[in-house]
C-alpha positions as CSV (number, residue, x, y, z in Angstrom):
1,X,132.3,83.6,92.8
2,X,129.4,85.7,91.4
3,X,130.0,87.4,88.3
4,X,128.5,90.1,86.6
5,X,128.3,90.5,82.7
6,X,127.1,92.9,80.4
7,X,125.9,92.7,76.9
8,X,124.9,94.7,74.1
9,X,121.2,94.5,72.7
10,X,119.9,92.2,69.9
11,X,118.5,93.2,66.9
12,X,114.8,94.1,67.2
13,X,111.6,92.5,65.8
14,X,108.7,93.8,64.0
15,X,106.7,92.6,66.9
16,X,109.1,94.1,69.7
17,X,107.2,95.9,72.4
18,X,105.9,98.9,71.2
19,X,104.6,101.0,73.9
20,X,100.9,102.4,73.5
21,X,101.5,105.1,76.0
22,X,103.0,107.6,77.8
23,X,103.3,107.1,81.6
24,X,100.2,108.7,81.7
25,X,98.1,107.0,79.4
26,X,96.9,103.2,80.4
27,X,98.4,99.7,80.0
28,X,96.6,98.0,76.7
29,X,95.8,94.0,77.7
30,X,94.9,91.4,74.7
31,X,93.1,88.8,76.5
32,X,91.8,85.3,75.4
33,X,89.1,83.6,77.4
34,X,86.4,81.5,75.8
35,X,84.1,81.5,79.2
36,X,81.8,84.6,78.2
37,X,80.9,85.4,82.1
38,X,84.3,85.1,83.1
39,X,85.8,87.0,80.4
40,X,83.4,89.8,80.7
41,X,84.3,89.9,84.7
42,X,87.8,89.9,84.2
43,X,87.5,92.5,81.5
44,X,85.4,95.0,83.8
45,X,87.6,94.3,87.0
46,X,90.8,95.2,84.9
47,X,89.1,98.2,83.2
48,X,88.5,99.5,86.7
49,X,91.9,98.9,87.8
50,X,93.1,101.0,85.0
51,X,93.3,98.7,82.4
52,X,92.0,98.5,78.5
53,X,90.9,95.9,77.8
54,X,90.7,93.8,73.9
55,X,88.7,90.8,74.7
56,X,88.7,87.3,72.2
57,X,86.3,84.1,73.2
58,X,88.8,82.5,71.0
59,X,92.7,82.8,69.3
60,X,91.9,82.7,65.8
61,X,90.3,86.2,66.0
62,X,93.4,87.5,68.5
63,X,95.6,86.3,65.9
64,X,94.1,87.5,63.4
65,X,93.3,91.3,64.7
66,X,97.6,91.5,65.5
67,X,98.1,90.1,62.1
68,X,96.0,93.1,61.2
69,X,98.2,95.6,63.1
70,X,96.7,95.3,67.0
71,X,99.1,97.1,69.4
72,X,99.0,96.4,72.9
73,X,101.5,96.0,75.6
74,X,101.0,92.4,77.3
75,X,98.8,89.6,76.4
76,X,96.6,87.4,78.9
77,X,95.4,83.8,77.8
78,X,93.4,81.3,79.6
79,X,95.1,78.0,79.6
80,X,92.4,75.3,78.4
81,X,90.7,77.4,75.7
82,X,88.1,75.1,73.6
83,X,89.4,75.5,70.1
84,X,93.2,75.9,70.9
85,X,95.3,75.3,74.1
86,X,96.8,78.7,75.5
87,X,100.2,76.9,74.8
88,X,99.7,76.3,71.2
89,X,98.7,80.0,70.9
90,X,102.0,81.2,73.0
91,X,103.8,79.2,70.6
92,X,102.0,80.4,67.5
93,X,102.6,83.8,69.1
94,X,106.6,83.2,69.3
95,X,106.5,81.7,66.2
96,X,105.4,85.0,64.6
97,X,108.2,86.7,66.7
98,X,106.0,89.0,69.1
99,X,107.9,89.6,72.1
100,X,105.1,91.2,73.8
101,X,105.1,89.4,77.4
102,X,102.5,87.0,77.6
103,X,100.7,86.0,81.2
104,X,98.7,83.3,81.6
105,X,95.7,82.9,83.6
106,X,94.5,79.4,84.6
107,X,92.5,77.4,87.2
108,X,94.8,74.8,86.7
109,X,97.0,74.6,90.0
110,X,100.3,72.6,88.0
111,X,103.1,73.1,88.5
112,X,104.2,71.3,85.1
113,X,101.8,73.3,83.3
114,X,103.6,76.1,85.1
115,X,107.4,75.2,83.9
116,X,106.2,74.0,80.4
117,X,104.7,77.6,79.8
118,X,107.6,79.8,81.2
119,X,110.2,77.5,79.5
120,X,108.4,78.4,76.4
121,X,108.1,82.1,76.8
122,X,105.3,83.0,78.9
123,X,106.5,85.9,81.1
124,X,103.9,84.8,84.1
125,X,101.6,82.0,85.5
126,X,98.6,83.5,87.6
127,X,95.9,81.3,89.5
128,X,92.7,82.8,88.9
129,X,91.9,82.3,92.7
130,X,94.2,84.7,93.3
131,X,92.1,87.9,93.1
132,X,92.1,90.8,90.2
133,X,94.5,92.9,92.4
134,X,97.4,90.2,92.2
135,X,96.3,89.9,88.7
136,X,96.6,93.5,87.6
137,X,100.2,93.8,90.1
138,X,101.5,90.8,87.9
139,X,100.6,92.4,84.5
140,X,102.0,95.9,85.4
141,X,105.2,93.7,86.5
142,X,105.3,91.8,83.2
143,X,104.9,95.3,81.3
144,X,107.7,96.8,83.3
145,X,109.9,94.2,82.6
146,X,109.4,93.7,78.8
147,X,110.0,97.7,79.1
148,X,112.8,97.2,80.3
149,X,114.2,95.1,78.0
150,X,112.8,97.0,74.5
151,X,114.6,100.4,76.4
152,X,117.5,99.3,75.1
153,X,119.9,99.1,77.9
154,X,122.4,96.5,78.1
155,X,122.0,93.2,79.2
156,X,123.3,92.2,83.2
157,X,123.9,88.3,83.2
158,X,124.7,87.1,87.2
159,X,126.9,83.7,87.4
160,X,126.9,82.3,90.4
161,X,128.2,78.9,90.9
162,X,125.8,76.5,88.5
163,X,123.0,78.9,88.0
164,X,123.3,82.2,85.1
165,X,120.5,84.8,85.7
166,X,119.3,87.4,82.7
167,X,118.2,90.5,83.6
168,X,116.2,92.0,81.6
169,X,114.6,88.7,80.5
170,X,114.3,87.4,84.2
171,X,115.1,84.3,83.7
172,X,117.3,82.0,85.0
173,X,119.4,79.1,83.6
174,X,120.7,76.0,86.0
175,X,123.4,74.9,84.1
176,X,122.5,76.4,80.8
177,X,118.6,75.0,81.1
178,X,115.8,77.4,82.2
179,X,114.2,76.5,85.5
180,X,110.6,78.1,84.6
181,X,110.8,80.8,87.4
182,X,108.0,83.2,86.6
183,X,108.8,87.3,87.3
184,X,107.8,87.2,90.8
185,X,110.2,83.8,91.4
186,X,113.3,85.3,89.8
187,X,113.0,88.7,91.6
188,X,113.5,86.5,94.6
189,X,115.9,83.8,93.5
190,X,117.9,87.4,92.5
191,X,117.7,88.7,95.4
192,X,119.3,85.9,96.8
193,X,121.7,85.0,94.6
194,X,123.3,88.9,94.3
195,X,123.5,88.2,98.4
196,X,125.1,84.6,98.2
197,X,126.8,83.8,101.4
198,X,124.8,86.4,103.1
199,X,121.6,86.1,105.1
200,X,118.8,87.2,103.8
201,X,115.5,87.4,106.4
202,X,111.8,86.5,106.0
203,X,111.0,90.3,105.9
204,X,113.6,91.2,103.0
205,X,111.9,88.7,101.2
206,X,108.3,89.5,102.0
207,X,109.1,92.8,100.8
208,X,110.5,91.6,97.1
209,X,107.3,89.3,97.3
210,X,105.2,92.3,97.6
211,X,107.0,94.7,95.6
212,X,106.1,91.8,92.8
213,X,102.4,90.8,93.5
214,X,102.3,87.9,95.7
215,X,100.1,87.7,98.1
216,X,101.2,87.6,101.7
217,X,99.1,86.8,104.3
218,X,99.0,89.4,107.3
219,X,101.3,89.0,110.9
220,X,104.0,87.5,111.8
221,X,102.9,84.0,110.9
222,X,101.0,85.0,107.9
223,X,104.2,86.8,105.9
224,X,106.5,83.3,106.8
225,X,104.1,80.9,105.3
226,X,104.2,82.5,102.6
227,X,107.6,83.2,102.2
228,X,108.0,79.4,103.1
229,X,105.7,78.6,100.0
230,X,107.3,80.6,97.6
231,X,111.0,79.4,98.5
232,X,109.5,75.9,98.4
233,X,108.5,76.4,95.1
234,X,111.3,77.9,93.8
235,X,113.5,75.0,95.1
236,X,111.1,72.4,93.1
237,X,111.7,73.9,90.0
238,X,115.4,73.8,90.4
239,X,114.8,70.2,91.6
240,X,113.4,69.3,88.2
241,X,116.5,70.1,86.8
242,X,119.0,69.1,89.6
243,X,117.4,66.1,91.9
244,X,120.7,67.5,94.0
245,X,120.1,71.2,94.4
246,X,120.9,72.4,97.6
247,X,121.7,76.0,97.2
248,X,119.3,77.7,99.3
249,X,120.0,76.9,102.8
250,X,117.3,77.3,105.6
251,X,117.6,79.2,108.6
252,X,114.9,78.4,111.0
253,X,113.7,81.2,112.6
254,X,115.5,83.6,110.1
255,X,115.4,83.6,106.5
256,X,117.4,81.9,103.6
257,X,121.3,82.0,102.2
258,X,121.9,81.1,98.9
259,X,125.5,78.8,98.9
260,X,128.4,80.8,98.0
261,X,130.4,78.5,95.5
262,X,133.5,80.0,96.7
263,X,133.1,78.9,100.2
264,X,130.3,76.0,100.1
265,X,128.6,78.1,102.6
């Protein structure tokens, strides 16, 4: 049985999101990367994509400048900074209470770097292979959400079976522990889940996958693989919490169905 619960708001922060704009003014990006070319690249592709940018080489500085009143609406941090890992500065970050949503951006392809950093509060985990337009698509998603959340509307919590799913904090819970899904992730595990028992096809979720920012490849074999990849994913992160999760059932040639736990089908 899937149920469907709402719930009122919690009491806000100093550092809740505080928007910087109107919809027609642009999205303000902190961003921490101690590689000087890099940084600088990153900073003009995202300013020509509509971004502003505040750059740091380091987080003492980007700590220091919010401490000092620095608004912006989504913060990007390079994983392996020199002076302090990107997850000592997310937790520093939480510590202080700032809900702003935080993305990171690393060359490092792990998926237990991946988990570790969502399970403690990262709102996205972005390759930096993957190209300044997936980047910018998973920032404006990360904004969006966080939006969401400091609008103020009531919280949607989906049970289904083992696994809870929060709305307007997109994550999801196998029983009662997070998985680690990023944004992109849970808008597909949702997707799913709000359709248990149901078949859902390779293009339905192509389309949630590009609605979010992944990158899908082009054709009939192109959009599958990656669909393939992102499901595969999704069911190792579950895995790490449940070595028996079997809820998303494959249907060769057709898509996925997430069990329903009223009929084990």
């Amino acid at each position: 049985m899937i149920e469907a619960v709402r719930a009122g708001r919690t009491a806000a922060s100093r550092y809740d999101l505080q928007p910087t704009s109107g919809v027609s003014q642009r999205t303000q990006v902190v961003f921490v990367e101690d590689d000087d070319l890099y940084r600088q690249a990153i900073e003009t592709e995202l300013t020509e994509e509509g971004f502003v940018v505040r750059s740091f080489k380091d987080g003492e500085p980007m700590l220091a400048a919010i401490g000092s009143g620095l608004v912006a609406d989504v913060v990007l941090l390079d994983w392996g900074l020199e002076r302090t890992l990107g997850i000592d500065l997310l937790a520093q970050l939480r510590e202080r209470g700032l809900q702003w949503p935080i993305v990171f951006l690393t060359g490092r392809n792990s998926p237990v770097h991946e988990r570790l950093a969502l399970q403690r509060g990262a709102s996205d985990f972005v390759d930096k292979l993957r190209g300044t337009s997936v980047l910018a698509a998973r920032l404006r998603l990360a904004v969006a959400s966080r939006r969401d959340l400091a609008a103020g509307a009531s919280e949607e919590i989906l049970h289904c079976g083992r696994v809870t799913l929060r709305m307007r904090t997109s994550r999801a819970h196998w029983d009662r522990v997070d998985v680690g899904l990023t944004v992109a992730e849970f808008r597909i595990v949702h997707l799913l889940v709000s359709n248990a028992g149901s078949f859902i096809t390779y293009r339905q979720i192509y389309d949630c996958m590009h609605r979010v920012g992944f990158v899908a490849g082009s054709g009939e074999h192109g959009y599958r693989t990656n669909v393939r990849s992102a499901v595969r994913r999704i069911r190792e992160k579950f895995k790490a919490q449940c070595t028996e999760f079997d809820e998303i059932q494959t249907y060769t040639s057709f898509g996925y169905c997430w069990r329903s736990p009223s009929t084990g089908a």
